[in-house]
C-alpha positions in Angstrom: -7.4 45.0 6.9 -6.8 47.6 4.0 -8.4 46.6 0.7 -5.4 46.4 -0.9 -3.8 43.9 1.6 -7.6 42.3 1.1 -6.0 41.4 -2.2 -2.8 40.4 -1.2 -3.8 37.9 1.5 -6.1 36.2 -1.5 -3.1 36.2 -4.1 -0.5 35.1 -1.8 -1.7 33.2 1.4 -1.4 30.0 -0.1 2.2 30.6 -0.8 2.9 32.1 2.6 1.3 28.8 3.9 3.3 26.4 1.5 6.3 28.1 3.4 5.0 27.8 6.5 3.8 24.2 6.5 6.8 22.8 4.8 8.8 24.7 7.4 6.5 23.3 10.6 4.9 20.1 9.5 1.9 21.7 11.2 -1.3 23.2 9.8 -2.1 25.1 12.7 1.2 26.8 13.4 1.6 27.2 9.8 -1.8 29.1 9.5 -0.6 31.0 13.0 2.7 32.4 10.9 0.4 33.4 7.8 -1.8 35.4 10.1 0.7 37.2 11.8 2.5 38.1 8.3 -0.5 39.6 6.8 -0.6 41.5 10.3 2.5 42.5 9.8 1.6 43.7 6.2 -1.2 45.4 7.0 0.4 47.6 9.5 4.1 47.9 7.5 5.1 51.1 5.4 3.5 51.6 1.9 7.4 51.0 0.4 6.6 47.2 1.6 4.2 47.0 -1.1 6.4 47.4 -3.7 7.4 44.3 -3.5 4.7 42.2 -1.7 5.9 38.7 -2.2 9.5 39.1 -1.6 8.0 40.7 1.7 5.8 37.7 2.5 8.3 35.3 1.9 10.9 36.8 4.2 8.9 37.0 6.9 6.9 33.5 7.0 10.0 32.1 6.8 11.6 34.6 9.7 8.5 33.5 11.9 8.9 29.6 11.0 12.3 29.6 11.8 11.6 31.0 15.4 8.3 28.7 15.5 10.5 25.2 14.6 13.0 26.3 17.1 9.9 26.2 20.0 8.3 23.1 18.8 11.5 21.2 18.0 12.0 21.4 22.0 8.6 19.9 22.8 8.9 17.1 19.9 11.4 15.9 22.0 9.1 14.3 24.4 6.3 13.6 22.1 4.9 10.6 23.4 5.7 7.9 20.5 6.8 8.6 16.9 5.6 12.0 15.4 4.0 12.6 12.5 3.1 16.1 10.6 -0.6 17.0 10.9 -2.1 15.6 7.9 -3.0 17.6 4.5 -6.5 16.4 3.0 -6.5 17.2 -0.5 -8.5 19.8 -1.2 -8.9 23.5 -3.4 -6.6 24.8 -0.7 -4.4 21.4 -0.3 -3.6 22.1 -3.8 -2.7 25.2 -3.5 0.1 24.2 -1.3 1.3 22.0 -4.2 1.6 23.7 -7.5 4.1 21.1 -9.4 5.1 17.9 -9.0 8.4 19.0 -7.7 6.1 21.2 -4.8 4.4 17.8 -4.4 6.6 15.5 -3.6 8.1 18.2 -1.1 4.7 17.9 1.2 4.8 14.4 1.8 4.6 12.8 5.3 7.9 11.1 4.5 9.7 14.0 3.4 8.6 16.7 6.4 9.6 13.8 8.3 13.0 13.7 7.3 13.2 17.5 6.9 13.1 17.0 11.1 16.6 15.8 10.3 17.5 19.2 9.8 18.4 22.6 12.0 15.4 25.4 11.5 18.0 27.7 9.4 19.0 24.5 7.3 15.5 23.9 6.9 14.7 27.2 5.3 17.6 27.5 3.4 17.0 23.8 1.8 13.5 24.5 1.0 13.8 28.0 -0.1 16.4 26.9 -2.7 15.3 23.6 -3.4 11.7 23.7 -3.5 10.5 27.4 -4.0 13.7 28.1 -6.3 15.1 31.1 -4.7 18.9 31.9 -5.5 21.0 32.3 -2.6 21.9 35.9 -2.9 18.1 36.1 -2.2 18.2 33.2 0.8 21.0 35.0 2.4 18.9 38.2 2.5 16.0 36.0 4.2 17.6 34.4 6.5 20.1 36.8 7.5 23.4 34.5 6.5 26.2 35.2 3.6 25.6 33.6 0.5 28.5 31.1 0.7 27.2 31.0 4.3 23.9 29.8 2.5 25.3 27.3 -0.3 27.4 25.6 2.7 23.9 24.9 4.7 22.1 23.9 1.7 24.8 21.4 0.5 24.9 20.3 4.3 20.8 20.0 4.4 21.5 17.4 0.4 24.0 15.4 2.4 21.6 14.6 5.4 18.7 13.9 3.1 19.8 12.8 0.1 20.7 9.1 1.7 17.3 8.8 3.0 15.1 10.5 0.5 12.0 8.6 0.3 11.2 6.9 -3.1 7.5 6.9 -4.7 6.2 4.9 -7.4 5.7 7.0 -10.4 2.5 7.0 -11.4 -0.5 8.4 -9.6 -2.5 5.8 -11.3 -0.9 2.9 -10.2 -0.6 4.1 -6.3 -4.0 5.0 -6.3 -4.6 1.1 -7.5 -2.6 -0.5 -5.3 -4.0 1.9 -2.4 -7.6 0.7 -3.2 -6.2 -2.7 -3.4 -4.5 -2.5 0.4 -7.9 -1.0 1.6 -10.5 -3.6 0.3 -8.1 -6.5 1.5 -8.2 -4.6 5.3 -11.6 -4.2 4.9 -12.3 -7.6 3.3 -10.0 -8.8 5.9 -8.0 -11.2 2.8 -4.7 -11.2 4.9 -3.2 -13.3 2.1 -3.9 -10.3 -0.2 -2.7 -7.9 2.1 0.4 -9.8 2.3 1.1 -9.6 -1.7 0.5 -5.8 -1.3 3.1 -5.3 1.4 6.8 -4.7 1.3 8.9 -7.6 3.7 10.1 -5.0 5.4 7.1 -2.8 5.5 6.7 -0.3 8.5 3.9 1.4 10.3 3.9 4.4 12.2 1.0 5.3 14.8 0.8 9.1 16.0 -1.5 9.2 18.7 0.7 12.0 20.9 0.0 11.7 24.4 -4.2 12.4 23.6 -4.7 9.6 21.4 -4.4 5.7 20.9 -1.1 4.8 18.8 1.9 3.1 19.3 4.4 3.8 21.0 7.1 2.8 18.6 7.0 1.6 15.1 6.5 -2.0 13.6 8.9 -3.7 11.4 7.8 -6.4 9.2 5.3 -7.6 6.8 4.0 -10.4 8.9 3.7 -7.8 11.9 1.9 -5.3 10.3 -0.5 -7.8 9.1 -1.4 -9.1 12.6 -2.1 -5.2 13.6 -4.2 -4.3 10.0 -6.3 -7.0 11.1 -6.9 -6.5 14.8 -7.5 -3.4 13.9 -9.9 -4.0 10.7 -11.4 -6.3 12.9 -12.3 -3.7 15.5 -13.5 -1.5 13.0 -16.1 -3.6 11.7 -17.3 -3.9 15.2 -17.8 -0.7 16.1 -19.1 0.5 12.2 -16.1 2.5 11.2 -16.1 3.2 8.0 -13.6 4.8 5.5 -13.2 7.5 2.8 -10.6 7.2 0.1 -8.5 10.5 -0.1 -5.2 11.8 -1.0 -3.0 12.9 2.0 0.2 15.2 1.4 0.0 14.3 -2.1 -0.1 10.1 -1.4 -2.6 7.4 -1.7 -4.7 7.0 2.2 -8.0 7.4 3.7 -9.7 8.7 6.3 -11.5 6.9 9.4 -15.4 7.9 10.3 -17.4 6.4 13.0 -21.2 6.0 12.4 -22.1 9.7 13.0 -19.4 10.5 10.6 -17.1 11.6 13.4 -13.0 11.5 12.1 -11.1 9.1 14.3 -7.6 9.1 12.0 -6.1 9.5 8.9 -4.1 6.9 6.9 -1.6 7.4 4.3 0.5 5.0 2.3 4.0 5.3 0.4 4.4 3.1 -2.2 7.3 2.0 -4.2 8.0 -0.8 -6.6 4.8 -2.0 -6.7 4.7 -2.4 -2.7 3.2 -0.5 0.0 6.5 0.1 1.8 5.3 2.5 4.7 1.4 2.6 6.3 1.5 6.0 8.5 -1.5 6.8 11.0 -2.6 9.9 12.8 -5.0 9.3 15.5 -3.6 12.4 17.9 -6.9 14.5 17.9 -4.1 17.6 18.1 -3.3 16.7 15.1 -6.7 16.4 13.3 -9.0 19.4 14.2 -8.6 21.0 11.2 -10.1 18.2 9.0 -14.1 18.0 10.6 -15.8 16.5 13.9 -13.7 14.6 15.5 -14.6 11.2 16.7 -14.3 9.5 20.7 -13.0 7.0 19.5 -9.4 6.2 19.5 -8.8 8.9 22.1 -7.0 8.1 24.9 -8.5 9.0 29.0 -6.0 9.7 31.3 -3.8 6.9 32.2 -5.1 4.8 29.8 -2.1 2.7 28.2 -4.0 1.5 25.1 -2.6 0.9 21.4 -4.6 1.9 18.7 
């Protein structure tokens, strides 16, 4: 790679991957697109450096448009309810989320409801509404006419605006209720976990087809208190311990076994003073890019079990 694209891939790979992963929901395809569009950099015409980052954005969002329309075929028969592969927070976690507006953009619930959308209505919501492009520039990215563009976008509002997942306001006071949820699971105080929960709380389990989650969600406080503590229960067992962390910009945690090994990743929306949605990734597809991955929770072949 050239020195000056050297430079380039430092300034602007965490914007290429903010594209890309709010495009795919998936680290790994995500880092796949930024590779090949520094590739593609490297070996384009010196003109192309005249305007790097107009350059980069076009093309990440090109690739992830052709990438969703691949993995929207095979999320069709994902085994249970899918989740996007989880963002730790970290330096480069961060980077992905430079404002609150950025932020709120890169949680689970959102890229979940994003998979409302076609790949073209994707980019041109995202592009607009989250990186603040105008649309003469969107219809140059994507290859539409500008009314073309404000047509899909106001199409992408009406789809999402219905369902657009509320958060409570304050980091502080998620973070606090999040610590709360976690000692009563751990403390196994069911009557405090019930205080903490919405009545009609949900959990989703993404295990995929590799790992041990549910096939379907739950509904209901009183449900998802039976599983917290089967589960808790289990863990204490087997010496699973867990890490407080932030996850796509939420309240969570991660799960280690006694060697430190990951097993899954839990994250937590919160509303109103309620934890209103519990969200776990156990598929080990999902996880690879976060450490050693534990055995347990992973599912052998045939095996039918519910984590």
């Amino acid at each position: 790679m050239r020195e000056d694209i050297s430079e380039l891939y430092r300034e602007l790979r965490p914007y290429s991957f903010a594209v890309a992963y709010r495009m795919l929901g998936s680290v790994a395809e995500a880092e796949d697109v930024v590779q090949e569009v520094f590739i593609r950099l490297d070996q384009s015409a010196d003109e192309t450096l005249a305007s790097p980052k107009a350059y980069v954005a076009t093309v990440t969002t090109r690739l992830a448009i052709d990438a969703l329309r691949s993995a929207r075929i095979s999320r069709q028969s994902y085994y249970g309810p899918w989740l996007p592969e989880p963002l730790v927070e970290t330096e480069s976690a961060a980077d992905v989320a430079e404002s609150a507006e950025t932020a709120d953009s890169l949680t689970m619930a959102f890229l979940v409801l994003l998979e409302q959308l076609n790949p073209v209505e994707r980019a041109v919501f995202l592009l607009h509404d989250v990186f603040d492009y105008g649309y003469d520039e969107i219809a140059a990215i994507v290859d539409k006419s500008e009314p073309n563009c404000r047509q899909l976008a106001s199409r992408a509002r009406r789809h999402l605006d219905k369902r657009k997942p509320r958060f409570e306001a304050s980091r502080q006071e998620r973070d606090r209720l999040a610590e709360r949820f976690f000692a009563a699971c751990e403390g196994r105080d069911m009557g405090g976990l019930v205080e903490l929960l919405a009545a009609d709380a949900v959990f989703y389990g993404d295990g995929g087809d590799k790992g041990t989650g549910v096939k379907r969600p739950i509904y209901g406080r009183e449900h998802l208190v039976k599983l917290l503590d089967a589960w808790f229960r289990l863990g204490a067992d087997l010496g699973i311990r867990s890490e407080s962390v932030h996850v796509n910009g939420q309240p969570g945690a991660k799960f280690l076994d006694p060697e430190g090994g990951l097993i899954n990743v839990i994250t937590l929306d919160i509303a109103d003073g309620r934890i209103q949605t519990v969200r776990s990734v156990v598929n080990p597809d999902k996880l690879g890019h976060l450490g050693p991955l534990s055995p347990i929770g992973r599912r052998a072949p045939g095996d039918t079990t519910e984590w």
